[in-house]
C-alpha positions in Angstrom: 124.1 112.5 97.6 126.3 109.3 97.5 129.3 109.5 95.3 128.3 106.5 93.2 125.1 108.6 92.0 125.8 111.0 89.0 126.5 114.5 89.9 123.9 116.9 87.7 124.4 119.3 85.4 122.3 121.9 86.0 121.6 122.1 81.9 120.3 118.7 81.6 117.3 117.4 80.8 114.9 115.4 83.5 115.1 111.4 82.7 111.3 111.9 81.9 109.0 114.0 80.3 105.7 115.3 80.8 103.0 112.3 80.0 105.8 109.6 79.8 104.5 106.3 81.3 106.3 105.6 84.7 107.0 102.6 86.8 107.5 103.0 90.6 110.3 101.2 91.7 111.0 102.0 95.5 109.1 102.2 98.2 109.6 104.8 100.3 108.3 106.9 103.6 106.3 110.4 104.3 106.9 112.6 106.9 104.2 113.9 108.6 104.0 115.8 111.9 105.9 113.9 114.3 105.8 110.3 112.5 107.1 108.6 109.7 104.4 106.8 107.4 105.4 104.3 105.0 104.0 104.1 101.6 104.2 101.2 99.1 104.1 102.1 95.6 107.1 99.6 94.2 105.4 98.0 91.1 102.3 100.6 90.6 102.4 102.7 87.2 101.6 106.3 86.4 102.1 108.9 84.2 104.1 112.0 84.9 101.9 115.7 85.4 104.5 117.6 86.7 108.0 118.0 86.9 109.6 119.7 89.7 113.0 121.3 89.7 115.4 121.4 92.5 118.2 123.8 91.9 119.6 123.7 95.5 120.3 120.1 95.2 120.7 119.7 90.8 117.8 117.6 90.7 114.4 116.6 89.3 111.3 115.5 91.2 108.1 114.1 89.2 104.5 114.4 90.4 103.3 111.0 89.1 99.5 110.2 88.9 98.8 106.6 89.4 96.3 104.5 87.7 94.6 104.4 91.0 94.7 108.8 91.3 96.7 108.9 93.8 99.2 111.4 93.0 102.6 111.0 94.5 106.0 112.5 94.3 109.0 110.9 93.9 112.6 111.1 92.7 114.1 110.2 89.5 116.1 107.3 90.9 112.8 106.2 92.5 111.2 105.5 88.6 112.1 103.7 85.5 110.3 103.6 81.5 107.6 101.7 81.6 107.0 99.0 79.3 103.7 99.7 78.8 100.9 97.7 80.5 98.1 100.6 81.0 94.6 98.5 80.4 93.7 100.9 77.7 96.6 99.4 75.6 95.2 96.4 75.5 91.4 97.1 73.8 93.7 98.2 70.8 95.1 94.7 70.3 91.7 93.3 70.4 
């Protein structure tokens, strides 16, 4: 952890909730076996399904489903409020 990120509390609340609408903003990489895989999911939405506690470190992970199903988990540094753009929003303004 770098000292300009916020040390938590362990009695505070995750930035989001269960079903809040999410926007991906890093990219980042997936270990697996002996290689590092890339993944690019800066810009794609979601929703949060899960929240996932880290007491060892103070933080928060968030199992995000994407609009395209992939489910992925990332930090909370890695996501920010969406302003919502899901396509079901938009047959309501029709």
């Amino acid at each position: 952890m770098t000292k300009k990120e916020k040390q938590r509390i362990p009695t505070e609340l995750p930035k989001f909730q269960y079903g809040d609408r999410v926007e991906v903003i890093s990219d980042g990489e997936i270990r697996e076996g002996q290689g590092i895989l890339p993944y690019f999911y800066a810009g794609k939405f979601g929703v949060v399904k899960n929240i996932l506690q880290y007491p060892e470190s103070q933080s928060f992970g968030f199992e995000v489903e994407l609009d395209d199903r992939k489910r992925v988990i990332m930090k909370e540094k890695e996501l920010k409020k969406a302003v919502s753009n899901h396509p079901s929003d938009y047959s309501s303004q029709v």
